[in-house]
C-alpha positions as a printed NumPy array, in Angstrom:
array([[22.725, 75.797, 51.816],
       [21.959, 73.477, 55.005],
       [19.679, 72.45 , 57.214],
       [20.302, 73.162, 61.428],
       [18.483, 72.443, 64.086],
       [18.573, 74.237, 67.569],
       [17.57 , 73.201, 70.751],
       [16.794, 75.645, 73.205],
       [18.418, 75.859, 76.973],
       [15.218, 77.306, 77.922],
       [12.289, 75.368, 77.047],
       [11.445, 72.461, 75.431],
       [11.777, 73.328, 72.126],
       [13.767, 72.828, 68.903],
       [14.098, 75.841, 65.828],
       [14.512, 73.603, 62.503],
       [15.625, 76.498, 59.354],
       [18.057, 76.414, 56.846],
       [20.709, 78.462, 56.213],
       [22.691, 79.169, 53.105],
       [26.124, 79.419, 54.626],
       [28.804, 77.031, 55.533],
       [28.93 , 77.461, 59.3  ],
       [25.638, 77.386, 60.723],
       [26.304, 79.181, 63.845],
       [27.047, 82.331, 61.456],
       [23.474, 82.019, 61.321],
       [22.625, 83.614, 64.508],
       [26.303, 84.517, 66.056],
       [25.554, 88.275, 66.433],
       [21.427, 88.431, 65.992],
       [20.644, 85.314, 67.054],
       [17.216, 84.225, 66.337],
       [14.942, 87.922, 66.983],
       [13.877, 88.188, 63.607],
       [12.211, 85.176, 63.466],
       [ 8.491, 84.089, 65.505],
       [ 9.475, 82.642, 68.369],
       [ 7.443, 81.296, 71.163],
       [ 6.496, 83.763, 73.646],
       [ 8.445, 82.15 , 76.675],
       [11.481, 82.397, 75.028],
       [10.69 , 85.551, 72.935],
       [14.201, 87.658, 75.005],
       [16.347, 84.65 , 75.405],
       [17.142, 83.329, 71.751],
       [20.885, 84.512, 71.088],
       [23.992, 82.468, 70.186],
       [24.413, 81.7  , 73.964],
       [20.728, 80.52 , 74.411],
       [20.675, 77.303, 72.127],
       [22.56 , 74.664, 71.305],
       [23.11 , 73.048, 67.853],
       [22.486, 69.245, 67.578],
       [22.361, 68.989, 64.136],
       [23.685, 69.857, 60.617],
       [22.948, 69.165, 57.207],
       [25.002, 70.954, 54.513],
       [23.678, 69.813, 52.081],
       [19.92 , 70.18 , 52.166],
       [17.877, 72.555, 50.32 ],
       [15.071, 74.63 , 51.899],
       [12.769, 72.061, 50.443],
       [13.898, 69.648, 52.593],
       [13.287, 72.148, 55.431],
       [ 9.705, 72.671, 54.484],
       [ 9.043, 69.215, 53.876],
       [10.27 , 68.281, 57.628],
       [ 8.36 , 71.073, 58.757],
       [ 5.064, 69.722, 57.326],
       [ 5.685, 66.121, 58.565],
       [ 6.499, 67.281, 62.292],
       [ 3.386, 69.852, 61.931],
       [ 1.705, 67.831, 65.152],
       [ 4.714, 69.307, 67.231],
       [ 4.718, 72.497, 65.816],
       [ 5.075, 75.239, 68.238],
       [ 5.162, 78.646, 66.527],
       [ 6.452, 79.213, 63.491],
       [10.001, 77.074, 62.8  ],
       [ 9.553, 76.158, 66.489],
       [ 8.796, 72.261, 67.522],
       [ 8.469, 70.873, 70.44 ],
       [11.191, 68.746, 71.859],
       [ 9.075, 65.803, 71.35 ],
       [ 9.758, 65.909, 67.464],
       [13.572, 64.867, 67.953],
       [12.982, 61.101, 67.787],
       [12.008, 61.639, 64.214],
       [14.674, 63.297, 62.539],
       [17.259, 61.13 , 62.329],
       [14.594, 58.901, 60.585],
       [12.881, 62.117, 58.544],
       [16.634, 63.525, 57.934],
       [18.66 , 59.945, 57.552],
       [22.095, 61.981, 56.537],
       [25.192, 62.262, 58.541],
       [25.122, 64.979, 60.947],
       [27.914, 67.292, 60.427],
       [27.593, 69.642, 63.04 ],
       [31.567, 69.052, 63.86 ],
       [32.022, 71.351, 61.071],
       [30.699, 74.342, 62.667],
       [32.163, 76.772, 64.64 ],
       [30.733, 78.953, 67.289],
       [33.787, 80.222, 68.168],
       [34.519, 81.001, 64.666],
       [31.352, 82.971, 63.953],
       [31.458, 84.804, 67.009],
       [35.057, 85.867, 65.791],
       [34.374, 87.603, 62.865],
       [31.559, 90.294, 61.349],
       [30.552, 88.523, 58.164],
       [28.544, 85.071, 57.714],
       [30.679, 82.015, 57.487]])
């Protein structure tokens, strides 16, 4: 289980969520984010190509999610969506190493099951 967050090419705005895999760009390699509330000017442009990952943390637990979630609540933009603005506080909220080195994109895209 880790933590990711996204950062969208589109807007200002950042998807924080959790994932219980090992490769967070499994997470959305083939559905990309369309099951989840997203805001509406961004609604048809939230696939693998349309964000970027900036950060990782394996091993965080979806309490650790929530609790981020509730302390950046004054950039909250629709459901897991924050403004932009909110990216000065988590290295400080999350003070872990980042290991977004150990995800693949290309990997995920390669295969048919979650990494």
């Amino acid at each position: 289980m880790g933590v990711y967050v996204y950062r969208s090419k589109h807007m200002n705005a950042i998807k924080i969520g959790h994932y219980a895999k090992q490769n967070a760009w499994s997470r959305i390699a083939h559905r990309g984010f369309y099951s989840c509330i997203c805001p509406s000017d961004i609604r048809d442009r939230v696939s693998v190509d349309d964000v970027d990952l900036l950060y990782w943390f394996p091993d965080l637990k979806p309490k650790d999610e929530k609790r981020v979630h509730k302390l950046l609540n004054a950039h909250a933009l629709c459901g897991e969506w924050f403004s932009t603005d909110a990216l000065e506080q988590i290295p400080t909220l999350l003070p872990f190493e980042n290991k977004m080195e150990q995800c693949s994109k290309e990997s995920a895209l390669q295969t048919r099951r979650r990494l």
